[in-house]
N, C-alpha and C positions, 0 to 999 in steps of 0.2 A: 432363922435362916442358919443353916450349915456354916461352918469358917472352916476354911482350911486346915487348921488343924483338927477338927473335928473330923474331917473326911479322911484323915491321917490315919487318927487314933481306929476309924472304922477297919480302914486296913488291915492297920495290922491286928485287929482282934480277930476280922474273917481271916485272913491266914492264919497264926496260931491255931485257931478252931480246927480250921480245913487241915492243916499239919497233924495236930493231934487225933481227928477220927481217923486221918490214913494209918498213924502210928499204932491205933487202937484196933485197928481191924474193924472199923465201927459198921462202916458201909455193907447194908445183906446184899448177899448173892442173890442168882434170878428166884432161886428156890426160898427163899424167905421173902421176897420182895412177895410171890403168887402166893402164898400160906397167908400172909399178910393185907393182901388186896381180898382175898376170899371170904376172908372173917371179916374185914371190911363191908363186902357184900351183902354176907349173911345179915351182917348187924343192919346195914342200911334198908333192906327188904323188910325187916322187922318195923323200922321206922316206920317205912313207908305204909305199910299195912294198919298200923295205929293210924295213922295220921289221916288215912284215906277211911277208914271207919269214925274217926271223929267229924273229919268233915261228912261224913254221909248223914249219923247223927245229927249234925247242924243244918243240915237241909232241910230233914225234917222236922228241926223244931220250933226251926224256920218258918216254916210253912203253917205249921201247928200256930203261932202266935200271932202271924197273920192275917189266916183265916177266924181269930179269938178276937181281934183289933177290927176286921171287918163287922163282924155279927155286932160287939160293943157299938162301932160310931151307928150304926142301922138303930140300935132300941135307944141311944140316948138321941136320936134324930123325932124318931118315932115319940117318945117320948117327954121331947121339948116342947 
């Protein structure tokens, strides 16, 4: 748990911080923020593109080992 002076020390670290990126010019304007969000996108679509072909892959090999575990318990039934 927190103590009081802990939540102190928080303080004043988040000010200091917040004082120096204003000091710093840190904060983008609306035009860095959209340059910023966009390559974000780009990169995300990419993500999601792998991650929707791997799972489509797993469906099918899914399916594939499935229907391999079917036919298997049939000839070792067959075969008992």
């Amino acid at each position: 748990m927190l103590t009081q002076t802990d939540l102190d020390n928080i303080d004043k670290r988040t000010e200091k911080t917040i004082k120096k990126a204003i000091s710093d010019n840190y904060f983008p304007t609306k035009d860095d923020f959209r340059e910023s969000m966009s390559t974000l996108q780009i990169t995300m679509d990419k993500v999601y593109g792998i991650v929707k072909k791997i799972d489509e892959e797993q469906t099918v090999v899914s399916h594939t080992v499935q229907n391999h575990e079917n036919r298997i318990t049939k000839l070792e039934t067959t075969l008992a």
